[in-house]
Each structure stands twice: as structure tokens, then as C-alpha cells.
N, C-alpha and C positions, 0 to 999 in steps of 0.2 A: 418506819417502813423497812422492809425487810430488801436490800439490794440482790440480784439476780446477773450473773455474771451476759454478756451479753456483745456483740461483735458492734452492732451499731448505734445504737442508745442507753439509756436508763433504763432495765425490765427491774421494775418494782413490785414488791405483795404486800398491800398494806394489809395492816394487823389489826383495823377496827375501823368502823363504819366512820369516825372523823375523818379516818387517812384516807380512805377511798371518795369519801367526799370532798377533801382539799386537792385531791386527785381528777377530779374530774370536775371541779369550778377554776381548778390553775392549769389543766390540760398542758399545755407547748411549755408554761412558765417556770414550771418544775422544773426544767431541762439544767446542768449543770456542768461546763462541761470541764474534763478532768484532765487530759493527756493529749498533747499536739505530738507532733513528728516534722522534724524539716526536710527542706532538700532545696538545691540552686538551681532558679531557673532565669536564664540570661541573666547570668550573673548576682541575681538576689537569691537572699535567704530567704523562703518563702516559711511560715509555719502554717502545718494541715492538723484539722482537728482529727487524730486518731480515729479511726473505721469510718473515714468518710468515702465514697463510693467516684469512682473516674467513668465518666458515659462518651463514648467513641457516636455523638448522635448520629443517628440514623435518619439521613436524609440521603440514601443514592436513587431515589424515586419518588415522586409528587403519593402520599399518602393514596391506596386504595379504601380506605374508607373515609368517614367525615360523621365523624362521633361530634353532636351539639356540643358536647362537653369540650374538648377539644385542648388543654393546656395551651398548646405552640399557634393556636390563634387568636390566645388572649393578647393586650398588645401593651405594656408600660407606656406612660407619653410621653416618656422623654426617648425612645426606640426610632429607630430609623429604617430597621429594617427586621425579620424575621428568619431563624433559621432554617426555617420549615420552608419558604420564599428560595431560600439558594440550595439548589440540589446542587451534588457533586459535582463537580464537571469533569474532574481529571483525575484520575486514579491511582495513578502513577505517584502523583505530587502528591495525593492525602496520603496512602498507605507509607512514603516518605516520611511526610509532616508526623505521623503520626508515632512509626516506630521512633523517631528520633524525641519525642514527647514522651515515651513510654522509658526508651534511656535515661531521660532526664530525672525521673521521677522511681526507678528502680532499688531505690535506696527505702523506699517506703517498703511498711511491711505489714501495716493494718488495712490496706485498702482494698475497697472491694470492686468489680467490676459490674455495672448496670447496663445495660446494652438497649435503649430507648430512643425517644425520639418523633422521627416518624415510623413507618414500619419497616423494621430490618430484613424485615423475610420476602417483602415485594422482589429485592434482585440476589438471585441465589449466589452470580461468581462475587457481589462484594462481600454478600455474609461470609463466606467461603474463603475468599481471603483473606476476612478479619479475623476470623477461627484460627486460620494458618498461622498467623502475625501472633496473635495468644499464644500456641500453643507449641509453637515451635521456634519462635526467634530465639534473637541473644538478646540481652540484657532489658526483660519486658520483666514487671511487675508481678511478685510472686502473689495474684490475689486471693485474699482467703475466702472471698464467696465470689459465682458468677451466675447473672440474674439476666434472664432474653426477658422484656415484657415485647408483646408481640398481641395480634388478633388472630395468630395462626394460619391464615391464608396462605402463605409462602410454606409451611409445616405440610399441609396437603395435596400442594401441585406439586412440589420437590422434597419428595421424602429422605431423600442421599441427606439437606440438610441436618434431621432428625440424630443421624448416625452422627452425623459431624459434632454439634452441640453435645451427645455423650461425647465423643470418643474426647473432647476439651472440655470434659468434666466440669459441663454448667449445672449448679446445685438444683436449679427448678427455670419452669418455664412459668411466667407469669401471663396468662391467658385471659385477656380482655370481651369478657360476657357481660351485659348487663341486666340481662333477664335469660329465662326460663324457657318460654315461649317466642321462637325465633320472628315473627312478624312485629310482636312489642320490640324488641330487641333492634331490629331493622331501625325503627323509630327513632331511636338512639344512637345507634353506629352508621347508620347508611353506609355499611359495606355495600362496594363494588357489587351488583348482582353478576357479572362475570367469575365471581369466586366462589367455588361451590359452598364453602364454608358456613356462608349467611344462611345456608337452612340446616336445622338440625340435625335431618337426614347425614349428611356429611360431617359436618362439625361433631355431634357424637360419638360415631365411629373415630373421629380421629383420636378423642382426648382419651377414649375405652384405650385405644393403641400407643400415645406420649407416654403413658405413665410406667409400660416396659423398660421406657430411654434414661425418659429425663421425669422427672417429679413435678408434676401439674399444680400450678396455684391461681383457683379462678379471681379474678377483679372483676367484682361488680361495683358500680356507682350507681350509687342510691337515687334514686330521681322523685318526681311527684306523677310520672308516666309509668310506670315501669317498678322496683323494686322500692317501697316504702313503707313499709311498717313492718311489724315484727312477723305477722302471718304468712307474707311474701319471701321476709326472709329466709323462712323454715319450710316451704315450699324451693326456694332456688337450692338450698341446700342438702333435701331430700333425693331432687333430679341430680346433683353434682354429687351427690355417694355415689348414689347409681351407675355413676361414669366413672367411680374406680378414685375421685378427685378426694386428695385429705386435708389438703388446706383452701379457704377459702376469705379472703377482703371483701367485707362492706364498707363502699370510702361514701365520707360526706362531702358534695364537693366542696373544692377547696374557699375558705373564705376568704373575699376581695377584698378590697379599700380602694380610696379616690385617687390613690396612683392609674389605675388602670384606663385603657380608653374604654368610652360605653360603645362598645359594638357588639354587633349580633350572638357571638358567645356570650360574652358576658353579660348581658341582658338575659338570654337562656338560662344560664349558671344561674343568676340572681331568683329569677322565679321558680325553676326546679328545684332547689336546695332542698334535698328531708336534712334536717338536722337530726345527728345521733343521740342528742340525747335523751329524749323520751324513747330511742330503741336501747339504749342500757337501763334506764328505769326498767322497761316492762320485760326485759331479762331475769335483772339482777338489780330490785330497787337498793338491794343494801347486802351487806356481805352473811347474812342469816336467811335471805330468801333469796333463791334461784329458781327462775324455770324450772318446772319439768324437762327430763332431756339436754339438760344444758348446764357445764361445772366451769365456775370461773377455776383459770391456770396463773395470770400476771395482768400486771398495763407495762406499756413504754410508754416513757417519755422521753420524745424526740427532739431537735432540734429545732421542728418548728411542728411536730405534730405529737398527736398523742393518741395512744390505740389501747384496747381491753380484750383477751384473747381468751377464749373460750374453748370448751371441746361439746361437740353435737353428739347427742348419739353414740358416745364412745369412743367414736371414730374420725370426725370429720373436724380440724384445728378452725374452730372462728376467728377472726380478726374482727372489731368495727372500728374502724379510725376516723379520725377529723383532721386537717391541717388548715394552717392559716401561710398564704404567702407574704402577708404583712409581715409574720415573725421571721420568715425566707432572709425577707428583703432586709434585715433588722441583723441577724445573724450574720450577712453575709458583707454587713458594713463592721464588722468586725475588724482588726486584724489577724484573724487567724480564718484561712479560707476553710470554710464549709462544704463545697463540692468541688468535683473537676469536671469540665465538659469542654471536647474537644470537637470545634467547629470547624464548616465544611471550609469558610475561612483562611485554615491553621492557625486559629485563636484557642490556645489551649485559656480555659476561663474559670473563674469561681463562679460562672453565674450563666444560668438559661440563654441569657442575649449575648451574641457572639459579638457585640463590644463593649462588653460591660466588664469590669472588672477583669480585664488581658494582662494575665499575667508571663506569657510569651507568644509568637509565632513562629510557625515550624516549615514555614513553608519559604522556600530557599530565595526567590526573587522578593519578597516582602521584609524577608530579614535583609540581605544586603540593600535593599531601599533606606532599612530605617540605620544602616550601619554609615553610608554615605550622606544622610540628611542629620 
């Protein structure tokens, strides 16, 4: 297989219908990983796997939508609590916590910034002076990609934001659609009906106008309600030209195991799943037939996922991905962290759950705690 240079995983071009097909029955398994980078944090040497991504989660407000799908309400059993559960409380002390995390870690030079969570754009003065903290402190992280996933709702009531993400030159705005047809779509995200965005009327218009700013990348999740089959695909992506949009994710959702509790997400998750790959068969069954309309470009292979990237029409970059958090959870028992995610907490972490795998705290009354015990 033919290696493809690449900021955050393995982009691969296999050379014959074996490799694409060991390719896509070893998905996540492929993954190898080449190059760490250290740095000291309360006093250890931490090593980070090269282009792994630092997330400032975004909880300074109780999510305005409530997507079935939901990541941050799925629940591990050994968890105690949820970071999506603790909004902000004090601003002061995280913007703190945080630049001083960002100090600690500015020795790094592969990292990239993801800005997720719950929704970042619900309160405009934190996104605002998260931007600030990016883009103008001393000693913060020189990152080589910056990525808003967002539902855009905060993008349309407070346009100032829009400026702000160019003017701290975020590469793309990842924009959470899961259908075409805004009432299917509803079904799926139950946005807020307070947020004009939930109808296409508005939502359209805005993504026509992001793409002047910041570069649009729509997220769909495949469901069994909503976007699942190859038809549907080529229909969401017809409507997303039309908006000016050049990249676009089909994600399958992510596959569970018996760590997780069975609650109502994941119950949801389990029964809606389309799995992807009868949608790369009737693509691309093998690398001598393609769609009409449709050129394979590469796959990654991720750390714990693995995606096949297309171009539509010309025009418009495909993704279909799949991910397992088994492999998450597998990776990330590692010694070498996999992510940073910095919780409401000041649990700077290698992991989702804001006590899992604490690799320091930044928050000044919780460190002199642990300094005096």
C-alpha cells in the first residue's frame, strides 16, 4: 500500500483489490502508530501520540439540542459522573485552568485543536474568550489544524462569532446535519425549536454565507430514520453542493461493547446503526468499479476508526467512516495518550470522562488540595 503523508493518521492507496479488501475487513486494526512527542505535566513526562488533537470541551451551557445519537450521554459503568452534567460555573478559574494547561503543553508541535463537546456556540462571551486565549496569549500551542464541530445555532443568532473563528484562522467549521429534509432531521437532533436554524429556511441561508469565512464540513450520521443507503446519500449530497458545501462525513454510528450502561442512547445507537459497509460495496465494490459520479481519492486509518474518501461530482470531498470505542478505550490504555480533553473540572485528561485517565489539574484550589494531602 501506497503511504499518503497526513496530519492525523495513516491515509493509504491500496494498489489492488487484496489491499483494499484487507483494508476494510481490518478497518481501526491497520492503525500503527509511528512518532510520540513529550512534555511535563505536574511534574511527569507524559508521552503524546504525534497529531493527536487537545478539546477545551464545551460545556458553558446545557446543550440546545438533543441529538438520539448523543456521544456525552452514552455512559461507561464504571463513570460517576458526566461532563455534559457539569457546566461551567466559573470563568475566571477555567479560562485560568486552562491557559496554564495550554503553557504546559506548548512544547508540542503536532497538535491539533478540536473545539467539541456540547455546543460551543450556545454562549457567545465564552466562545469569545476562548478565540482570545487561542489567538492571542503567550505561550499557547502553536496548532496546526483548528476544527469548531458545532450545530451552528450560535453561528446565526451571533454573527460577530463567524468573524472571530476567521480572524483565529479555524481551518473548517464542522456542521452537524443529519438529513436533507429539515422535519426528518428534527427527528434526529431535536434542536431547540427556539433556534431558527432547525428549519432549512434559515439553516441554508446560513451555510450559502459560512463558506465566505470559514470552510463548511457537513456531519451526517447515518441512521435507519433518516440518511441510509446509497440513494439517500447522493440526494444529502446533491442539496449540500447546492449550499456551496465541499466536504462532507457519513459516520456510522460508533460501535459499543458491554463496558457501556444500557440506557436510552444506547439502546437508540444499537437499533439505528446503518452499518457502512454495504454503503462502500455499492460505491466502490472493488477498486476497477466505481459509481457513476463517484472517484475513489484514499482510506485512513485511524486510531480507532477508519474512513474511505471520495470526490462527488467533481466537486464535493466524500468521507464514509466507521469508528469503534472499544478500540478508543484499547488505545487509550496505552502508555502513550491518544487525546487531550480539558474538563469543566480543570482535569486536563487523555479520555472523554473527566476522571479518567487525569493527567493534571489546573484549577488553583484543587492543586494546593492535592499538594497539602
Amino acid at each position: 500500500m501506497k503511504l499518503i503523508p497526513s496530519l492525523r493518521n495513516h491515509a493509504v492507496l491500496p494498489e489492488n483489490n487484496e489491499e483494499l479488501q484487507a483494508l476494510r475487513t481490518g478497518k481501526w486494526q491497520v492503525y500503527q502508530e509511528e512518532a510520540t512527542e513529550s512534555a511535563t505535566l505536574a511534574g511527569q513526562s507524559i508521552q503524546f501520540r504525534a497529531g493527536l488533537t487537545f478539546t477545551p470541551y464545551a460545556n458553558p451551557t446545557k446543550c440546545n439540542a438533543h441529538c438520539r445519537f448523543c456521544s456525552e450521554e452514552l455512559q461507561r459503568k464504571h463513570q460517576k459522573e458526566l461532563t455534559a452534567e457539569n457546566i461551567i460555573q466559573n470563568h475566571e478559574e477555567y479560562f485560568t485552568g486552562l491557559a496554564a494547561a495550554f503553557k504546559a503543553l506548548s512544547s508540542l508541535t503536532t497538535m491539533g485543536l478540536s473545539l467539541s463537546g456540547l455546543e460551543a456556540t450556545s454562549d457567545p462571551l465564552w466562545l469569545l474568550r476562548l478565540l482570545e486565549l487561542i489567538g492571542q496569549a503567550q505561550d499557547v500551542p502553536v496548532f496546526n489544524e483548528k476544527v469548531l464541530y458545532t450545530n451552528a445555532t450560535g453561528l446565526h443568532k451571533h454573527p460577530d462569532l463567524i468573524l472571530a473563528l476567521q480572524a483565529t484562522h479555524f481551518d473548517r467549521l464542522e456542521i452537524s446535519r443529519c438529513h436533507y429534509d429539515d422535519q426528518i432531521n428534527q427527528k434526529i437532533m431535536y434542536i431547540n425549536r427556539n433556534e431558527a436554524v432547525y428549519q432549512n429556511a434559515a439553516y441554508e441561508a446560513l451555510i450559502k454565507k459560512l463558506g465566505d469565512y470559514v470552510p463548511v464540513k457537513n456531519s451526517c450520521i447515518l441512521t435507519q430514520i433518516g440518511v441510509n443507503q446509497r440513494s439517500e446519500v447522493e440526494r444529502y449530497l446533491n442539496w449540500a453542493h447546492d449550499l456551496g458545501v465541499q466536504q462532507v462525513v457519513f459516520r456510522e454510528l460508533s460501535r459499543l461493547d458491554e463496558s457501556y450502561v444500557e440506557n436510552n442512547t444506547k439502546q437508540w445507537v444499537e437499533k439505528h446503526r446503518v452499518p457502512i459497509d454495504p454503503l462502500l460495496r455499492a460505491i466502490m465494490p472493488d477498486l476497477t468499479q466505481t459509481r457513476k459520479d463517484w472517484e475513489y481519492l484514499h482510506s485512513n486509518a485511524g486510531y480507532y476508526y477508519y474512513n474511505e474518501h471520495f470526490l462527488y461530482r467533481g466537486a464535493v470531498e466524500v468521507i464514509l467512516e466507521t469508528s469503534s470505542y472499544h478500540e478508543l478505550r484499547s488505545r487509550n490504555e496505552s502508555n502513550v495518550t491518544q487525546k487531550l480533553v480539558f474538563h469543566s473540572n480543570g482535569n486536563l485528561c487523555g479520555d472523554w470522562d473527566p476522571n479518567s485517565a487525569v493527567l493534571a489539574n489546573y484549577f488553583a484550589k484543587k492543586t494546593e488540595d492535592a499538594v497539602l494531602s
